[in-house]
C-alpha positions in Angstrom: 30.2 10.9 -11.1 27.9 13.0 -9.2 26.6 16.9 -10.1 25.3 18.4 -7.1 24.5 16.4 -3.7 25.6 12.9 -3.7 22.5 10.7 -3.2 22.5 9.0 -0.5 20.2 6.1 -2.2 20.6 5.0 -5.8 22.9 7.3 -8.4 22.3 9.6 -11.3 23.0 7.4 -14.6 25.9 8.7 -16.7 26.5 7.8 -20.9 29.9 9.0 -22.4 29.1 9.8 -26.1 31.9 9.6 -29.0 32.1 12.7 -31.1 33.0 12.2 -34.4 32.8 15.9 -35.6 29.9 14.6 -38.2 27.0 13.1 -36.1 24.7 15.4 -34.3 22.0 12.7 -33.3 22.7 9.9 -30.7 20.7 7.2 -28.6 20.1 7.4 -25.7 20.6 4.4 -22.9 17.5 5.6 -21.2 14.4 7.2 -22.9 13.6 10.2 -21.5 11.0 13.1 -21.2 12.5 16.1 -22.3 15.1 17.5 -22.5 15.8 19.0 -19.4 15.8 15.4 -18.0 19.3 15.2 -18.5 22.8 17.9 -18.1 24.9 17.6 -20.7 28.6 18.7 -20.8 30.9 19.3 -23.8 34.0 20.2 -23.2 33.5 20.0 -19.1 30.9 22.7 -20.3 27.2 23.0 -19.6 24.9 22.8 -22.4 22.2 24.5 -22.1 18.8 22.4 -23.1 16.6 23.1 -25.9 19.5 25.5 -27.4 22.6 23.4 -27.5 20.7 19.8 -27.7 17.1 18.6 -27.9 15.5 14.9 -27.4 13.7 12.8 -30.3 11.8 9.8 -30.8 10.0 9.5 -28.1 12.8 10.7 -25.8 15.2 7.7 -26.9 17.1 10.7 -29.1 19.8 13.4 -28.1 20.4 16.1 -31.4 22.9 18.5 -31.0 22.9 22.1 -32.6 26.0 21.5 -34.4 28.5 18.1 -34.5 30.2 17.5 -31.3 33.6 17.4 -32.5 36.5 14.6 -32.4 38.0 13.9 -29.4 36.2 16.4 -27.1 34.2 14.8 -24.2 30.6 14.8 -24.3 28.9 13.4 -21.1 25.1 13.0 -20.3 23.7 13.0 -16.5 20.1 11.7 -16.6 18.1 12.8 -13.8 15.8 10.9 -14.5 14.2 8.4 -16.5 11.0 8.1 -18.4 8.2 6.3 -16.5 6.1 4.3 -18.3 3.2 4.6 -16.0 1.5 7.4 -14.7 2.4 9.8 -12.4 2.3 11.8 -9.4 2.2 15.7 -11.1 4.8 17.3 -8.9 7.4 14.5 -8.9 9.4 15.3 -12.0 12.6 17.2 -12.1 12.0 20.6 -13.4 13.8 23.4 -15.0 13.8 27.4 -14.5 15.5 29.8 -16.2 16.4 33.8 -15.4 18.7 36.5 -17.3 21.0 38.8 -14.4 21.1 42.1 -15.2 24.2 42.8 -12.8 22.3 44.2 -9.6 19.5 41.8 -8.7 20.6 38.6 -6.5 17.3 37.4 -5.1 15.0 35.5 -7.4 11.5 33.6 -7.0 11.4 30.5 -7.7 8.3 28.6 -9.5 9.0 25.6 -8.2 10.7 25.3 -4.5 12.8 22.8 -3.4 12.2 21.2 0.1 15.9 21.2 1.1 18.5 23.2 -0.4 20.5 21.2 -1.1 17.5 19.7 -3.6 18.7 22.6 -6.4 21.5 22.3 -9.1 22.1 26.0 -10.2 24.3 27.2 -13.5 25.3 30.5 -14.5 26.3 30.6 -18.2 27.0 27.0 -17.7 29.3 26.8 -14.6 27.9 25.1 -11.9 27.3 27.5 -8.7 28.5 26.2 -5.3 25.6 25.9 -2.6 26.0 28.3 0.2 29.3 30.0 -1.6 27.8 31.2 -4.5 23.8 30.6 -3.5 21.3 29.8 -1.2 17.7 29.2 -1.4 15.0 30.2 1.4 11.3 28.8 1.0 10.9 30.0 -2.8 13.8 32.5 -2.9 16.7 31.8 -4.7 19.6 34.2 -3.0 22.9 35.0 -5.0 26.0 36.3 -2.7 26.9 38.5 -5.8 24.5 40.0 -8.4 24.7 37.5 -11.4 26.4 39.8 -14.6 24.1 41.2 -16.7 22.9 39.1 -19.8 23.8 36.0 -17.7 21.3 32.7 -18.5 20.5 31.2 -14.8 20.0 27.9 -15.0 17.9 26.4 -11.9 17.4 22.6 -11.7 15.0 21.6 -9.1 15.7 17.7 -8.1 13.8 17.7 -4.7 10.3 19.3 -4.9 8.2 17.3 -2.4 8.8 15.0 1.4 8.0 11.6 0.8 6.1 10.8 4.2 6.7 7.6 6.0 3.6 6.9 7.7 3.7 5.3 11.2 1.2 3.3 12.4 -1.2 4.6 15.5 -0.9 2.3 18.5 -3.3 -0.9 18.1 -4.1 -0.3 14.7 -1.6 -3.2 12.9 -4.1 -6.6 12.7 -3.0 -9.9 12.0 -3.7 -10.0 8.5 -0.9 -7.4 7.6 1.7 -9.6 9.3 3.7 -12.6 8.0 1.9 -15.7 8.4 5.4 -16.4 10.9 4.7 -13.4 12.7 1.0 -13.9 12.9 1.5 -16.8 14.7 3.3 -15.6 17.6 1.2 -13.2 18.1 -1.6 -13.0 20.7 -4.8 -13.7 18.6 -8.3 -12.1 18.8 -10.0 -13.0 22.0 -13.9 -14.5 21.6 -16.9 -15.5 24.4 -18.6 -18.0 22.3 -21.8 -19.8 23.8 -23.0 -21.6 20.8 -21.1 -23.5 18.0 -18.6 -21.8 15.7 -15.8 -22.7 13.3 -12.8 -21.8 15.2 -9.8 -19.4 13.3 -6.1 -20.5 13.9 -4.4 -17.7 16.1 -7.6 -17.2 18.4 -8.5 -17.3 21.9 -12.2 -18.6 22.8 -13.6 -18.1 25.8 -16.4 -20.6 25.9 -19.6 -20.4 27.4 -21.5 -23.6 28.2 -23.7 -22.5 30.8 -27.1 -23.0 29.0 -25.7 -26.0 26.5 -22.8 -28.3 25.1 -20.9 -25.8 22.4 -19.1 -27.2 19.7 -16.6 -25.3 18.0 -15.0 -26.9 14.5 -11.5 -26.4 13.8 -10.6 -25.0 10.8 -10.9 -26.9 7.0 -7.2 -26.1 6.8 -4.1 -25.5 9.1 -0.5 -25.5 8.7 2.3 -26.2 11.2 2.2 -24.0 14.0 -1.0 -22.8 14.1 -2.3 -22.6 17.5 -5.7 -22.6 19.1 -7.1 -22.0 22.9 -10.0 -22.7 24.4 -11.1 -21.8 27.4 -14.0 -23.3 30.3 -15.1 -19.3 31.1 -17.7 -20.8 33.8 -16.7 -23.7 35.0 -19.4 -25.2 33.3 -17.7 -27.9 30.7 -18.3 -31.3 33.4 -22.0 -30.6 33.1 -22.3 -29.2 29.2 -19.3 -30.4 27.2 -17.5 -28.5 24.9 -16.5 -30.5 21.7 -13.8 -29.9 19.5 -14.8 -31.2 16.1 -11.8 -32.3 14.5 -13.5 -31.2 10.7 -11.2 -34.2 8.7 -7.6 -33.3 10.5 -6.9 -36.2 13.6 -6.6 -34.5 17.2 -3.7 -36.4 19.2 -3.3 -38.9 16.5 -6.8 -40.1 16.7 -9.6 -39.5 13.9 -12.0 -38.5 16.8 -13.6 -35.6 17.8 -11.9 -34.4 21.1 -14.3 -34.4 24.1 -13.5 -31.7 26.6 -15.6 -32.3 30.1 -13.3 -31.8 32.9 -14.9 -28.5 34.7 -12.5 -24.7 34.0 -9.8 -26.1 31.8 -7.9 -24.3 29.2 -6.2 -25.2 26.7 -4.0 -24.9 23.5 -3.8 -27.0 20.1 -1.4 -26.4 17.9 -1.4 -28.0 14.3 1.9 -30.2 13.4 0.9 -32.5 10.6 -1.7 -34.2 8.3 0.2 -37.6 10.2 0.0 -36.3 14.1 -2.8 -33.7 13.3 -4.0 -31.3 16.1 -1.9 -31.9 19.4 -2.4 -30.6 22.9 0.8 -28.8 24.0 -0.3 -26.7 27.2 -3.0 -26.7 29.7 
């Protein structure tokens, strides 16, 4: 059962109570924060809150004015549940109430809803039907007829603010905010290095042995698929080596450090196992 729109994610929870024409306190499935947290209806009839019921005990309790009586059906809609942590002052479900007086059919509303659809409103406890019976315009609640006089307008507002979906500017996602998968198939940061470094799995080095042999160390510790390139930038590695310390995991199956002195080549290593280690896979 759904009052109002039907939401399109999750649903309103419902409890059934059992009148026994005696009991006038119940508990509650779901605590709650007051009372206008939740629509009751007795009879198919809309109680109105803080008059016909109020919550207890930390919002765990409903009490009713008088007994609910045998047989009659009692149902309570939550609308929401008690949060246990702070929050967000604006978020709740809220509650207004006005009296018709048999001519007036705009009135302002405290609290707006964004949509709406976002509002639930009662008249003497029948539920009005949106854009039959009411509309509502920015903070104007509109009526097609002038509510009777001495009429109690209930107004519940479900939707009060847009929940924004930020989207990421262009370029501005790095590699740390993606899976470890992803991350890896993903173009790394680019680097001109000249003098020795500790490689990082996922990068690109340009390196730079112009003035002197580089050595760049691969990383302490690597799982499979992690991939690193290196690159001669000027064709200087046959007269200043670059070396690639293997820093305790085997390159090509050997517990050496790999040698690299063949003038503008490029390369990738990609890391398979503590067995096979570091392994050349593209040139």
């Amino acid at each position: 059962m759904y009052i109002g729109r039907d939401p399109i994610y999750g649903a309103y929870d419902v409890q059934v109570l059992t009148p026994d024409s005696s009991t006038v306190t119940f508990t509650l499935d779901y605590a709650v924060g007051s009372a206008a947290s939740l629509m009751v209806f007795y009879g198919g009839v809309y109680q109105i809150p803080n008059v016909a019921y109020s919550v207890s005990g930390g919002g765990i309790s409903i009490t009713f004015s008088e007994a609910p009586v045998t047989g009659t059906t009692l149902i309570l809609v939550y609308l929401g549940h008690q949060l246990t942590v702070a929050r967000t002052a604006g978020q709740e479900t809220t509650t207004e109430t006005f009296t018709g007086n048999g001519s007036t059919t705009n009135f302002t509303l405290a609290d707006p809803p964004v949509i709406n659809s976002g509002v639930i409103v009662f008249i003497d406890g029948i539920q009005q039907q949106l854009t039959t019976n009411f509309d509502v315009v920015g903070t104007t609640l509109s009526f097609t007829s002038a509510p009777d006089s001495g009429s109690q307008i209930d107004v519940y507002t479900l939707v009060k603010e847009k929940v924004d979906i930020s989207v990421p500017s262009n370029g501005s996602v790095s590699r740390t905010k993606l899976s470890t998968a992803l991350s890896r198939s993903v173009a790394g940061a680019y680097s001109i290095v000249s003098g020795n470094t500790t490689a990082t799995a996922g990068s690109y080095y340009f390196v730079d042995t112009t003035s002197a042999p580089v050595t760049i160390t691969l990383p302490a510790s690597a799982v499979l698929g992690d991939t690193i390139r290196f690159i001669d930038l000027s064709g200087t590695f046959d007269t200043n080596n670059l070396t690639v310390a293997r820093n305790s995991h085997k390159i090509q199956r050997d517990t050496s450090d790999l040698t690299v002195n063949t003038e503008g080549a490029a390369f990738d290593l990609i890391y398979s196992n503590t067995t096979n280690g570091w392994l050349i896979f593209s040139v």
